[in-house]
C-alpha positions as CSV (number, residue, x, y, z in Angstrom):
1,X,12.6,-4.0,-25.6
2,X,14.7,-3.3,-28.8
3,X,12.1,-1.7,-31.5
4,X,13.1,-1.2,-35.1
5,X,11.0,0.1,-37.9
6,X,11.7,-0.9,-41.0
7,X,10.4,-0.1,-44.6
8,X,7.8,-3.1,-45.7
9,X,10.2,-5.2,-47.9
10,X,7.8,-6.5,-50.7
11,X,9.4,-10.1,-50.4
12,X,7.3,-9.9,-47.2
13,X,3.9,-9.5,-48.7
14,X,2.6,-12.0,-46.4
15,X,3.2,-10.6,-43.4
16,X,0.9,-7.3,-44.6
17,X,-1.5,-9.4,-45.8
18,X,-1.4,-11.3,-42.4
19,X,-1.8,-7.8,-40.5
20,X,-4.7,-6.5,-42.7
21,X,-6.7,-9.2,-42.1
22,X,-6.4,-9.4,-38.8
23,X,-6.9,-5.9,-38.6
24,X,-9.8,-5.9,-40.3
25,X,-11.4,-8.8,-38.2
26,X,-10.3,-6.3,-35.3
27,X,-12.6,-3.5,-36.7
28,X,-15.2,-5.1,-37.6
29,X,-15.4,-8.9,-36.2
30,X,-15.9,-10.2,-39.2
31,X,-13.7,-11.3,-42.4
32,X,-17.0,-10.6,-44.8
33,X,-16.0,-8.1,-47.3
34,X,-12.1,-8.0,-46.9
35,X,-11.4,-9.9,-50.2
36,X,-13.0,-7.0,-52.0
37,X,-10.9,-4.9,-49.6
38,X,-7.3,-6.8,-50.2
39,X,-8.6,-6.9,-53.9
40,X,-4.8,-4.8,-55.3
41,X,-3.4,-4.8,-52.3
42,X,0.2,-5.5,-53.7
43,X,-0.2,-3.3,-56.5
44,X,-0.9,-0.6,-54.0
45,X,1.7,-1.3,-51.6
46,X,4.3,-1.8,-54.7
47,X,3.5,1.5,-56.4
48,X,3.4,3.7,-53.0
49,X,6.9,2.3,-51.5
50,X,8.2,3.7,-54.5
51,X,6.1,7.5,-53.6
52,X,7.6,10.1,-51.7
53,X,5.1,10.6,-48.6
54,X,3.7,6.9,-48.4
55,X,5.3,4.9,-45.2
56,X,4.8,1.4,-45.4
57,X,6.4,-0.1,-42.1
58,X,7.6,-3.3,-40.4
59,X,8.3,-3.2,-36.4
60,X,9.9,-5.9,-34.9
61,X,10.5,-6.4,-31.3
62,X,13.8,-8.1,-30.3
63,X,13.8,-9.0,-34.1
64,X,10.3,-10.7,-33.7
65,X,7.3,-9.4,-36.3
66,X,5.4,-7.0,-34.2
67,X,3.1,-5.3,-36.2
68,X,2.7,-2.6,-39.2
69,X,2.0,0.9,-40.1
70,X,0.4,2.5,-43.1
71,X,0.4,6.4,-43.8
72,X,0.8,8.9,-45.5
73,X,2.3,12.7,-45.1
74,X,-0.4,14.6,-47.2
75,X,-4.3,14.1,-47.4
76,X,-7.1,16.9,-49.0
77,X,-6.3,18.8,-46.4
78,X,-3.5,21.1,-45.7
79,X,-0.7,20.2,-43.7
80,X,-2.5,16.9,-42.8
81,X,-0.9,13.4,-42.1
82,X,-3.3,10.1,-42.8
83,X,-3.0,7.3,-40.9
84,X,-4.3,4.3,-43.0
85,X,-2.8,1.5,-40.5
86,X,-1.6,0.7,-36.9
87,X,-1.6,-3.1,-36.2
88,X,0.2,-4.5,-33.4
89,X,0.1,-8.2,-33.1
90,X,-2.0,-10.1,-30.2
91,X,1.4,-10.8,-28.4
92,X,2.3,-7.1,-28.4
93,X,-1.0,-4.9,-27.5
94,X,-0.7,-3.7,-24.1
95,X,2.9,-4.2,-23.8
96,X,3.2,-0.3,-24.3
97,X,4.6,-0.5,-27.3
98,X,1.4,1.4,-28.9
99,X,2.7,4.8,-26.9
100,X,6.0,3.8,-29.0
101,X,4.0,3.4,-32.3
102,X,2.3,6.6,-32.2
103,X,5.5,8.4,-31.1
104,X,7.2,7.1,-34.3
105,X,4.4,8.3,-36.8
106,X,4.3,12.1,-35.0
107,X,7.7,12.3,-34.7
108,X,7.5,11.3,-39.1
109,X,4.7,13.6,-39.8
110,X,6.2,16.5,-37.7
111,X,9.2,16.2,-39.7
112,X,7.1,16.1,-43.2
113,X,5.9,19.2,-42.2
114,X,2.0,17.8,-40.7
115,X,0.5,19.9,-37.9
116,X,-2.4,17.3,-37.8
117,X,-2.8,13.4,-38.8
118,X,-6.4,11.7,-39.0
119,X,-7.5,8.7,-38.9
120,X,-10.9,6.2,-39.5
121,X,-11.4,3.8,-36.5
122,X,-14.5,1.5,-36.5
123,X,-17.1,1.8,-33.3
124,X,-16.4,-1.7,-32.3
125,X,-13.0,-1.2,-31.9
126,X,-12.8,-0.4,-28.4
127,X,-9.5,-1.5,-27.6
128,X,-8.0,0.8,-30.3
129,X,-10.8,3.6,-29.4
130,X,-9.2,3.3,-25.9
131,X,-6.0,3.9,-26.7
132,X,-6.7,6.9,-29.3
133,X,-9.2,8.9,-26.4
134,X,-6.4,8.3,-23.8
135,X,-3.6,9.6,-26.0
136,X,-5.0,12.7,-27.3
137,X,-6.9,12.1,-30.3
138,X,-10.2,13.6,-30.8
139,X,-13.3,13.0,-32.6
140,X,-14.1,15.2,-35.8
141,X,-17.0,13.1,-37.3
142,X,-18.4,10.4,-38.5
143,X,-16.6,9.0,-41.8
144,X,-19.6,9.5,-44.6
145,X,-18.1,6.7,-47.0
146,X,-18.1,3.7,-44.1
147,X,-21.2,4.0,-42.0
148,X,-18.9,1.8,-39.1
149,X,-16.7,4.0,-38.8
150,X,-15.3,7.7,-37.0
151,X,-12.7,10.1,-37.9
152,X,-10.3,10.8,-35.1
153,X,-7.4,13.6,-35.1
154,X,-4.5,14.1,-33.4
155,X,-2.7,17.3,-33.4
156,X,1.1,16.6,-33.7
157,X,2.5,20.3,-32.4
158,X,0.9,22.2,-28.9
């Protein structure tokens, strides 16, 4: 399995569209509400490409689209990474390549200087709630602006 990640080239706004939708669907089985989420989308993703910190990625698997990642080297709190995104396609969850996908981001925020990322994960996510509880990221408490959803942390250095 030959895995690249690759900084989200804007020409392929589809493709993050494509992944945040079906992300979303995957958190909350439902599409109501995500076209007031996407609402700026681009903007957003234009103007923090161009931010020191922000990592917009692409993977691809044996050059195929395999799924994004959104985050971020800073937060509120100090020397804390935010993960905003992890999408793996249908074809590609529980292939292993999730392991892969979280090595990548703590092996970037280690090197940004993070001792800690966080994350928001809906309740009905189980898949994805699976994988975080099996791989060392713990609950901190429920997220008080999304009543569906928990934040989770990870520290990055033992």
């Amino acid at each position: 399995m030959d895995i690249t990640f690759r900084q989200i080239n804007i020409d392929d706004f589809e493709l993050c569209v494509a992944a945040r939708k079906d992300a979303y669907f995957c958190s909350f089985g439902h599409y109501e509400g995500f076209d007031d989420f996407i609402s700026g989308y681009r903007e957003r993703v234009f103007d923090r490409l161009a931010t020191s910190g922000w990592y917009y990625i692409h993977i691809f698997v044996d050059g195929q689209f395999a799924g994004q990642l959104e985050f971020r080297s800073f937060s509120p709190e100090q020397e804390t990474g935010y993960v905003h995104l992890i999408y793996l396609k249908p074809k590609f969850r529980g292939s292993g390549l999730a392991r892969k996908v979280q090595d990548y981001i703590v092996s970037t925020l280690s090197k940004a200087d993070c001792l800690r990322a966080v994350l928001s994960v809906s309740r009905t996510n189980h898949r994805a709630l699976t994988f975080y509880q099996r791989h060392g990221w713990e609950f901190v408490r429920k997220n008080p602006k999304h009543d569906e959803t928990d934040f989770y942390q990870l520290w990055l250095r033992t």
